[in-house]
N, C-alpha and C positions, 0 to 999 in steps of 0.2 A: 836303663831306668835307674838313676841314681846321680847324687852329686857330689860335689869335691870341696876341697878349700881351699883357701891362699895365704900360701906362706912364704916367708922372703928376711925376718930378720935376724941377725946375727946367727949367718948359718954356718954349721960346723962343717967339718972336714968329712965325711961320710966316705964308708968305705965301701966298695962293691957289697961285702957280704953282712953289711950293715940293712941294706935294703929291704922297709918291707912291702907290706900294700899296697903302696899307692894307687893301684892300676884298677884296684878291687874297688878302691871309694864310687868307681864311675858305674859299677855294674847294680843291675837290680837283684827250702828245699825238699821239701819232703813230703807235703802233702799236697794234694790234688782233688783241684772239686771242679767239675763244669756243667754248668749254665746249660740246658737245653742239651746236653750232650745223649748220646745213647750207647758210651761206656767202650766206645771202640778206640779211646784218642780223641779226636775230635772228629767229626761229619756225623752220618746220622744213616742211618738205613743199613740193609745190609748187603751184600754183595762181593764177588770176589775180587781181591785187592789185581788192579794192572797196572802194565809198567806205560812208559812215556806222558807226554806233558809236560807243561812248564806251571811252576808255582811260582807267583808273584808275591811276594812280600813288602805290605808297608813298612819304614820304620822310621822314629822321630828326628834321629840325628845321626849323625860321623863321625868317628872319633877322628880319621884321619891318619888311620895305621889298618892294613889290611895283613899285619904279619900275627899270626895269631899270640905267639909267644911276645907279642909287645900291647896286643888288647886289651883294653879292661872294663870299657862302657858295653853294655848287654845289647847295646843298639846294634854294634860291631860282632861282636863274638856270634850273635845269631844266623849271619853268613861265613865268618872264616873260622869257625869252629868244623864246617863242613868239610874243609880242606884236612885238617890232619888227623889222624888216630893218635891215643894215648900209649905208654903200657900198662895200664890198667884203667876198670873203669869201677861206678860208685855206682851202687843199685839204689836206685830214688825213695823205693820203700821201706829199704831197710840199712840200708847205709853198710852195706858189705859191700868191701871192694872185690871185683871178680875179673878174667882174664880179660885181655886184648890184646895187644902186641905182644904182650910177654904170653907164655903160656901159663907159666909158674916162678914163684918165688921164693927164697926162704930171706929172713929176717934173723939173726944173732940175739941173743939173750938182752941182750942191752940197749938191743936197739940201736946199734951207731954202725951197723953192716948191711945192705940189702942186696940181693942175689937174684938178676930178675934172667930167665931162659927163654928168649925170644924164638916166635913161633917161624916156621923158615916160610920162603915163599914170597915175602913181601914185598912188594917194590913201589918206589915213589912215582907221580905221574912223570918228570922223567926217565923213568925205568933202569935206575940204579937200583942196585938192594938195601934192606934193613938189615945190617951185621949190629954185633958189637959195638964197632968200633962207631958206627955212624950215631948210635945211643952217648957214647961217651965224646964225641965231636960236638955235639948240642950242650951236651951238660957244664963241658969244660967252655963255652960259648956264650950261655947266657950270665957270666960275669960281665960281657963286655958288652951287653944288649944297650947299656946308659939307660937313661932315667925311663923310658916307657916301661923298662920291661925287669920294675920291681918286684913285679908278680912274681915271676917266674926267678928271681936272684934271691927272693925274701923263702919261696922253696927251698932254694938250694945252699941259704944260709950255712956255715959254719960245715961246706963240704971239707973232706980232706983230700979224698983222690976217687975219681972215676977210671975203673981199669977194665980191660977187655983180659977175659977169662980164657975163651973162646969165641973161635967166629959168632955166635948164637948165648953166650953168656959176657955179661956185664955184670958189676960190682963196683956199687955207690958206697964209698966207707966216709962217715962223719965223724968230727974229732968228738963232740958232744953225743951223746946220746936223742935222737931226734924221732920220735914216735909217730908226728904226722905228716914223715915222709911220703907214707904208702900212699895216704890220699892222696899227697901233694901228685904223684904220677896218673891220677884219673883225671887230672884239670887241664883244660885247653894252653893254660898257658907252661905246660912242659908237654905239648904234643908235640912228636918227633919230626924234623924235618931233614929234607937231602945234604947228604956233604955238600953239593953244590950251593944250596940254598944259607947252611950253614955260614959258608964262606961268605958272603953275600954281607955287604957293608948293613947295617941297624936302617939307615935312612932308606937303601933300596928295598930291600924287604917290605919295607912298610909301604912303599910307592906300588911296588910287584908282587907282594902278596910271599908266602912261603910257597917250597916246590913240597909237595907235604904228599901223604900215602892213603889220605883219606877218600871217602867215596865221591867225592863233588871235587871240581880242577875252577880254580879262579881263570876266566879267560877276558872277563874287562872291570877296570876299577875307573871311573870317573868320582871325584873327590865332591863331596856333596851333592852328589846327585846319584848313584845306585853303583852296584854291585853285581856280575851277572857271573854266573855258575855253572859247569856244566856236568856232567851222569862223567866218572871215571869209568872209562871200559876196562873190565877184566876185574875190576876190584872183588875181593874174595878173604876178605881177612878182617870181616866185622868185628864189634862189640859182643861176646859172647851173652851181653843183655838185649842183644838186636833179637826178631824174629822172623826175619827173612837174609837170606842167607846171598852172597854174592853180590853181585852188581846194586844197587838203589833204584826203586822203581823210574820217580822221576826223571827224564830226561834235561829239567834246563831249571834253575834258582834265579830268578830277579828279586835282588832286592832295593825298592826306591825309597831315595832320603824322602818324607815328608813329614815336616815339622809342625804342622798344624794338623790337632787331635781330630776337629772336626771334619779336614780334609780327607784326612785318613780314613773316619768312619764312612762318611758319604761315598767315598771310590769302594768300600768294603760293601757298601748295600749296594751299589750300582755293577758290583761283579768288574769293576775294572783292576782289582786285587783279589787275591784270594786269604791273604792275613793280613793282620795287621799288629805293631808291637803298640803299647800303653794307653791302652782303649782308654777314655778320659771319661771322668763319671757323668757327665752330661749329655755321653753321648751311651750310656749303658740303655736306660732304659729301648732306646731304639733299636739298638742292635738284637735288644734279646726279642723283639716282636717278628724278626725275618729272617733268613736262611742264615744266619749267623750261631756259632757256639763260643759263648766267651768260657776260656779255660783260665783257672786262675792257680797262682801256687805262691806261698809263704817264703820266702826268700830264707834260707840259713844264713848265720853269720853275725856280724855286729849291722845294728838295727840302725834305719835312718834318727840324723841325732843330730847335737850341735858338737864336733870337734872344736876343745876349747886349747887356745893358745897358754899352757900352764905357765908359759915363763912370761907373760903381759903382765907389768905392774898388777893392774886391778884384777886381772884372773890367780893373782899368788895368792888370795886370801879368799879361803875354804868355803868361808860365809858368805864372801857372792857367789862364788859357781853354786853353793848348793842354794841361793836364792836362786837362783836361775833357774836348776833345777825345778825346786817347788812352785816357779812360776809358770812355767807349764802347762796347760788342761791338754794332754795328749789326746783324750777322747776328740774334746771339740775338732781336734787336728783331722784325727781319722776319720772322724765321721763329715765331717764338712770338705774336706779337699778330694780324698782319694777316694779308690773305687770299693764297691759295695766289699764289705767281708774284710775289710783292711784293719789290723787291731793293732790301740796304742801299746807302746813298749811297754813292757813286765822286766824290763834283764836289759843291759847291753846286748844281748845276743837273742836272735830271734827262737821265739818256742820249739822251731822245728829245727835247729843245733842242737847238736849230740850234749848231752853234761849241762842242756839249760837249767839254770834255778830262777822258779818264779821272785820277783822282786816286788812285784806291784806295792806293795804298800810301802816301800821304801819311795817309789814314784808318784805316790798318791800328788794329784795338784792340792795347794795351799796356800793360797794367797796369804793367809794370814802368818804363815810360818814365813812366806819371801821375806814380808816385811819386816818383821818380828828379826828374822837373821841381819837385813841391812843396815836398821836401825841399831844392830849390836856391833856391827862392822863399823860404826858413825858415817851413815852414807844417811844427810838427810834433806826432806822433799823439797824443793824450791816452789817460787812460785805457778811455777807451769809444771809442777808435778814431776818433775823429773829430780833426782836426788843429785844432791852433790854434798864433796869433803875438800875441804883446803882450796875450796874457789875452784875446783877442776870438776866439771859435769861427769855423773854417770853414764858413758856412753861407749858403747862397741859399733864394732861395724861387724856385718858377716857378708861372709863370700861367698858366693853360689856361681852356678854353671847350669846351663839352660840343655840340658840334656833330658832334662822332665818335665812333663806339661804342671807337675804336682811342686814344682820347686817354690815358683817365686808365691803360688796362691799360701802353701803353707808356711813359708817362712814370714809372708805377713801378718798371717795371724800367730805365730811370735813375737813378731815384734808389734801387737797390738797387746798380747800378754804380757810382754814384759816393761809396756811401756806403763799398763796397768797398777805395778809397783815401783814406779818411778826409774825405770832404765831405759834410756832412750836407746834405740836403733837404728843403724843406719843397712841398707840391702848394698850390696857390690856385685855387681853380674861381671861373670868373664867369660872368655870364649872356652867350649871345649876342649878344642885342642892347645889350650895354657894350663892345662891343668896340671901337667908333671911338673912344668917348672917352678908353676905358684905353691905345688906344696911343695917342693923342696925348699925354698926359699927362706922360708918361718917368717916375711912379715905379714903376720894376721892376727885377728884379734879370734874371727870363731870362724869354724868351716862350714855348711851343709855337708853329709853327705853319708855313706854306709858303706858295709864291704862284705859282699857275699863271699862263703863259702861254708861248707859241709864238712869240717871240722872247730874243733874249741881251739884250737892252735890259733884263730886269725887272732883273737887274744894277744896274743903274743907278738904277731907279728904290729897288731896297731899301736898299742901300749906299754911294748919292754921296753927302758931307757936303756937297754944294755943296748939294742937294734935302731934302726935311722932316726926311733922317737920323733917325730915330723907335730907331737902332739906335746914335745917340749916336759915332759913329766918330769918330775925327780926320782932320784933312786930312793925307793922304796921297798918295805917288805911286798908290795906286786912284785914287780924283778921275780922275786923267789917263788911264787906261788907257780909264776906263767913256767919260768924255764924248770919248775919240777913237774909239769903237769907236763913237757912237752919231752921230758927224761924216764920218766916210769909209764913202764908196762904191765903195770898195773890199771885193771881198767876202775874197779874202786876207789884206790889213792889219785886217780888223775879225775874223775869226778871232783873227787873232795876240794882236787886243788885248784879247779876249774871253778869250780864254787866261790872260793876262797877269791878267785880274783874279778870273778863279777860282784861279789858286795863293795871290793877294795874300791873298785872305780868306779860306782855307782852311789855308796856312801861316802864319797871323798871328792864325787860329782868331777870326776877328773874328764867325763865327755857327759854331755845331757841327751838321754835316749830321749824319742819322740815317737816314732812309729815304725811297726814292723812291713818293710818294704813286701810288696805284693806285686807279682809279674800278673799283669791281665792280658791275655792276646784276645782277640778278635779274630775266630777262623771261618770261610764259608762251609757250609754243612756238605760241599761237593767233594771235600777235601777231607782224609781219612787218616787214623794215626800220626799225626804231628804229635809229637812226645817232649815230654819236659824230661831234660837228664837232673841229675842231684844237684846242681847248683842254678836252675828256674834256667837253663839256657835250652836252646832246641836242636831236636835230634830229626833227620829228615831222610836219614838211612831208608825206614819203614815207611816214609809219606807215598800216600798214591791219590792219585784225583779222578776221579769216576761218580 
């Protein structure tokens, strides 16, 4: 639930550990509300949880990689997130990270040492072990993932050495001081996978899936069309946030591609699914009159927005990004496109990010102020309303990806708003699976798109020119803000200085927020404890259907 941009000009020399998010802009954390729910997870009634079954899953689209550490659309991660365990995991209420693979860890004063003691016992669905060494085989590995698997490179940014201590201790040392390492180990894409898997060429992994330790084994992948899953026996090495303990109830996970919203709802009231991903708002009010619970959760992270090409001629001058900005009516956005409860941006980073500072009135819409900034820029209106300077029209194009039913409806009414003060629009659709390479690219003018996660760090990784910069920035006092906030252990001074870089890029309109992404599922009420983990993805350890 999310989209990307395209980029492609004058691209620089990028280096592995230059990498950052890319992968995140495709995906749709903290809070939790449901619709008809009766507080169990989802379903309804009461009774004791049993095992077997299959759960069918609708979802919108494919990213077309079933490797989890190469994932980044939330369409994706909702089945091969099932395949691996973490070393650690993120509690959704409170944002403390707590055991998993690892048992315990320590962390160094400075933060550039982490020392995780893995719990013994563990073995992949090929029934190799988890050592040491297999931790430090993945990590010294996703340098060489290529472009899908920024996620997980832009983690492990500015490593220095991964060393085996002991068979059962590892030790991640960074040349910088890196504070949101620890989370970075609770997210699917550093979930541990087999030596053997490791070894495994970028391309085949993505074709075959990882050999991974988690409770569900990938056993069929057909490329846009589903996903089928199946109960690992023997598995006994949950998320110390699970509450049942050993094996996963469920015996079998389908999940089918189905790109139309209204298709998906109708097979979700006719019981021929039992969930479905991005319940579409047309089809809310129906669902919530029948054995349906729609669960809904706020996405952490940088908020869906326009990613601007800082280095485009017309986007180097301050006074049209920040017309753009002011051009904006975000409300109109959220309230008209997406689903009920969806609210417009306050901050680059959504409310439910650790260190949010509210912005709103820096984002207030303004027509009068667009104009007011363009006519100061000498951008001025032609006869059909559109502005121009030196005989060259006011116009952008933006790039989107149909991974959300919410993309192309909202980004027209952008570009009905900003046509409003005289900047024409043009829409570019591309396919999902181009998305890595279009944004590496840099040629674009604006992106669609957002990037979850459950630390202030994605900051850093969207917007330091020091890192892949795919957003074209200049070096600026940001730089300083992001990589001090991501150096101090202090939890005060990394506020402050998380603060500091959401006004920079927000009054400097260096990306224009628009709305804060909202994961809606669609579950039937036969179906019990489906859980959101800290970053709005699902957890089906605990699912049982009865």
């Amino acid at each position: 639930m999310t989209a990307l941009p395209d980029f492609r000009h004058s691209r620089p020399a990028f280096s592995t550990s230059r990498w950052a998010p890319l992968a995140a802009l495709l995906t749709t954390s903290v809070l939790l509300t449901a619709c008809g729910s009766s507080g169990d997870g989802s379903g309804s009634g009461s009774g004791q949880p049993k095992s077997g079954g299959t759960l069918t899953f609708a979802v919108s689209s494919d990213a077309g990689c079933v490797d989890p550490q190469q994932s980044g659309s939330n369409e994706s991660i909702y089945s091969v997130r099932q395949t691996v365990d973490s070393l650690t995991d993120q509690d959704p209420k409170t944002g403390k990270i707590v055991p998993w693979l690892a048992k315990s860890w320590n962390i160094d004063s400075k933060a550039t040492t982490f020392t995780f003691r893995l719990r013994s016992g563990v073995t992949f669905s090929d029934e190799s072990k988890l050592t040491a060494q297999v931790v430090k085989d993945n990590f010294d590995a996703v340098p060489k993932l290529g472009p899908l698997g920024i996620l997980a490179q832009g983690y492990l940014s500015g490593v220095k050495s991964t060393t085996v201590v002991d068979p059962l201790t590892v030790k991640v040392t960074f040349k910088q001081p890196n504070a949101q390492f620890l989370q970075a180990t609770s997210t699917h894409s550093l979930g541990i996978e087999s030596a053997a898997s490791v070894k495994k060429t970028p391309q085949r992994k993505c074709s075959d899936g990882a050999i991974g330790s988690g409770p569900f084994v990938l056993k069929k992948y057909v490329q846009n069309q589903s996903i089928t899953l199946a109960k690992r026996t023997g598995y006994d090495w949950g998320s110390s946030l699970w509450s049942k303990k050993g094996e996963a109830y469920l015996d079998k996970l389908v999940f089918k591609v189905v790109p139309e919203a209204g298709v998906r709802a109708g097979s979700l009231q006719s019981g021929q699914v039992d969930a479905i991903s991005s319940v579409g708002k047309a089809n809310e009010a129906a669902l919530k009159g029948g054995q349906v619970t729609l669960l809904r959760r706020a996405n952490p992270g940088v908020v869906f927005g326009l990613g601007l090409n800082n280095s485009r001629p017309l986007l180097k001058d301050a006074k049209v990004r920040q017309a753009i900005l002011a051009a904006v009516d975000r409300k109109q956005i959220a309230d008209t496109v997406f689903p009920a409860g969806t609210q417009p941006a306050t901050s680059i980073l959504a409310h439910t990010t650790p260190d949010y500072t509210d912005l709103s009135s820096d984002l207030a819409f303004d027509a009068a102020k667009s104009k007011s900034l363009l006519d100061a820029a000498s951008w001025k209106a032609g006869s059909d309303g559109i502005r121009a300077k030196g005989g060259k029209k006011l116009s952008l194009t933006i790039t989107w990806f149909p991974n959300s039913a919410t993309n192309q409806p909202a980004l027209e009414l952008v570009q009905q708003q900003l046509k409003a003060v005289g900047i024409d629009v043009v829409l570019k659709q591309r396919q999902v699976s181009e998305f890595a390479t279009t944004l590496q690219g840099g040629d674009y003018d604006v992106v669609w798109g957002n990037v979850t996660r459950s630390d202030p760090d994605i900051l850093r990784s969207s917007f330091s020119s020091q890192l892949a910069n795919f957003y074209r920035l200049p070096a600026s006092s940001l730089d300083t803000a992001l990589s001090g906030q991501a150096a101090t252990t202090d939890t005060a001074k990394r506020k402050q200085l998380v603060e500091q870089a959401q006004k920079l890029i927000v009054q400097n309109a260096y990306n224009v927020p628009v709305v804060e992404l909202q994961t809606q599922l669609g579950v039937s009420k036969k179906v019990h404890d489906l859980d959101f983990d800290s970053g709005s993805r699902i957890q089906l350890h605990d699912t049982w259907i009865g």
